[in-house]
N, C-alpha and C positions, 0 to 999 in steps of 0.2 A: 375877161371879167365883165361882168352888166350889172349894172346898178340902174335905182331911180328916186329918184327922192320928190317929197309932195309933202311941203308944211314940216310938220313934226313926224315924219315916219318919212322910213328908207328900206330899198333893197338892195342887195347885194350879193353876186356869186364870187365865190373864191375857190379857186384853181391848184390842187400840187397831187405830190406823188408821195405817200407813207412807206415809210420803211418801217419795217418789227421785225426785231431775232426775237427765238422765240426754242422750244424746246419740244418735239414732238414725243409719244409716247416711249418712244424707243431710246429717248437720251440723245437722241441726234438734233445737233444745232438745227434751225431751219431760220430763212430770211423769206418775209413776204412783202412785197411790195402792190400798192394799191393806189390808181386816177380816181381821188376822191374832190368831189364837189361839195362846197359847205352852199347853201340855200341861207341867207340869212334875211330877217327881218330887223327892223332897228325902228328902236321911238325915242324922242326929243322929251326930256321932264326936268325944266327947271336948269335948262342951258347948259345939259349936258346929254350925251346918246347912250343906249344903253339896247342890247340884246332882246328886244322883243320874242323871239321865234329861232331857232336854227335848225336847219332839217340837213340832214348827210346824205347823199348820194354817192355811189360808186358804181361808176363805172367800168370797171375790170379789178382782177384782183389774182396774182397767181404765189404761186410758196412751193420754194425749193431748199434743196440743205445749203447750209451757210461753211462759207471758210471762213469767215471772221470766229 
């Protein structure tokens, strides 16, 4: 994870992996799993921080049928 921070404004990446069941056309369970990045920005107003910006990235992404 990288961050930076400067006065009243910050950045920040954050790191995992997403699970979703989910239901394809056919009725058949499926599980996707996805290495997504949050890109965030952050601003200071009044002594507390608050979500300026957030941007998604992913990085891989694949979806198979699920046994749950």
């Amino acid at each position: 994870m990288a961050s930076s921070l400067d006065g009243d404004r910050a950045t920040g990446e954050s790191c995992c992996l997403a699970h979703h069941i989910g239901v394809d056309e056919s009725g058949q369970r499926t599980l996707m799993i996805a290495s997504i990045r949050y890109l965030d920005e952050f601003t200071k107003q009044g002594g507390d921080w608050y979500f300026a910006e957030r941007r998604l990235m992913v990085d891989w992404s694949g979806t198979r049928p699920s046994t749950l």
